[in-house]
N, C-alpha and C positions, 0 to 999 in steps of 0.2 A: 414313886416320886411324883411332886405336883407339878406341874404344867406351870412356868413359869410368865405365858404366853397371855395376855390382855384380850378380852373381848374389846372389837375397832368401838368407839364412841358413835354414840346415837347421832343422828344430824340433827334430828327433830326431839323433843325433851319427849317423854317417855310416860311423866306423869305431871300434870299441870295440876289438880285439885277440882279439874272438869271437864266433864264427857266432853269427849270431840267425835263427831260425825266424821263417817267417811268424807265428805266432800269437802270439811274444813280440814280432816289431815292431808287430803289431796292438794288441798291451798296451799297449806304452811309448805307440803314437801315442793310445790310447785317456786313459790317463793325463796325459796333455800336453792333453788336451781342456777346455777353457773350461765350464762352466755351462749359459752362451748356448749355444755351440755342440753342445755335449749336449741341450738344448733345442730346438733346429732341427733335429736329428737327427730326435728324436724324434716330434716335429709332420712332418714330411714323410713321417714312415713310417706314422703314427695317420692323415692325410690323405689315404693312399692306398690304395683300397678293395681291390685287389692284395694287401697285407696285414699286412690283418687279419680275423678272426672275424666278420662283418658290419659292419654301420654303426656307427662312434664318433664320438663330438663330444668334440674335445677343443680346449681353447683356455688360453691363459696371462694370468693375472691379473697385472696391469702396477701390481706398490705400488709396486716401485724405479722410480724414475727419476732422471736429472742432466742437470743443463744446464749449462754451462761459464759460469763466471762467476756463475750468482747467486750472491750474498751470503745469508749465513743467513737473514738479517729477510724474506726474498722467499720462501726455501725454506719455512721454517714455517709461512707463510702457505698456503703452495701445497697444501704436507702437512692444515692444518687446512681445506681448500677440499675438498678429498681425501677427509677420512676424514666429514666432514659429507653427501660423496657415498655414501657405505657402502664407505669402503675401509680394510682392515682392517690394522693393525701386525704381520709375519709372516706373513701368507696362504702358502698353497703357491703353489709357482709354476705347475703345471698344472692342470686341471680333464678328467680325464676320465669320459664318460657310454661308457657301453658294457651294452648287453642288459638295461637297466632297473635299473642299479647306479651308484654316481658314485665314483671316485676324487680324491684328493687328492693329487695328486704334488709334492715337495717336491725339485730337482735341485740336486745340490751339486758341486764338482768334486772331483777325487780329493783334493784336502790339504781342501777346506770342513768347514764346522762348520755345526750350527745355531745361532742364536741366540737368545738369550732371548726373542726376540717369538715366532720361528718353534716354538718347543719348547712357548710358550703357546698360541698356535693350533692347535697339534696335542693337546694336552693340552682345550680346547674341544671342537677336533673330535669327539674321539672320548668327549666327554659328551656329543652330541646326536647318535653315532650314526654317525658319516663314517667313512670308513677312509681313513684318514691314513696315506700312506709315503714314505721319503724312502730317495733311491738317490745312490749316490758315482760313481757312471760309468754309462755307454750301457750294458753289458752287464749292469747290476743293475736299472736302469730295466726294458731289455728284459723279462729274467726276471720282475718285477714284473708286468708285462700279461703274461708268459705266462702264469705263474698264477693271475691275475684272468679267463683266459681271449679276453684283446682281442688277443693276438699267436699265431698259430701255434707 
């Protein structure tokens, strides 16, 4: 009896009608990449002392969150429970420490925008001094700690 069972759907199309180079299917999957998962990229590669330029602490400031099903009257509460805790409207989403400097990383995916909150928090930051930067993909990220010196 036959397997009733679907091969999962390609992310990236399979056959276009032209060669694609490793480095342009590296693109496109790059591209196709989620926030989050530009995010766990990134923490597992800052995590691992392999490398990077010595010791980094880096960790992600959790303002978004959802939960299926609350109703707005629960969420706002939740938000005002939140921000009473010192959590702030737009934060970055990383925090990196690296050789006695601190980063602000800010990851979006390749179509993201920032928003009003997040363009206000960067606009803070960098009144009281932070260096505030925000990247559209893994490979802008990267280059970011290249030059901050946290990636080889």
């Amino acid at each position: 009896m036959r397997s009733t069972r679907r091969a999962p759907r390609p992310r990236l199309p399979l056959f276009t009608g032209q060669a694609l180079s490793a480095a342009d299917y590296r693109a496109q999957a790059e591209r196709a990449m989620s926030e989050r998962e530009i995010q766990r990229a990134l923490i597992a590669e800052l995590r691992n002392p392999l490398a990077t330029h010595g010791a980094v602490l880096a960790w992600h400031c959790p303002n978004g969150w959802w939960l299926p099903g609350l109703d707005s009257e629960t969420s706002a509460r939740v938000w005002k429970t939140l921000q009473a805790d010192g959590a702030l409207p737009g934060a970055s989403d990383l925090i990196i420490g690296h050789n006695g400097s601190t980063l602000l990383l800010e990851l979006k995916s390749a179509t993201g925008k920032q928003s009003d909150a997040q363009e206000n928090f960067e606009r803070d930051a960098a009144a009281v001094g932070l260096v505030y930067r925000t990247a559209s993909s893994l490979t802008e990220a990267r280059s970011i700690l290249r030059e901050r010196g946290v990636l080889p």
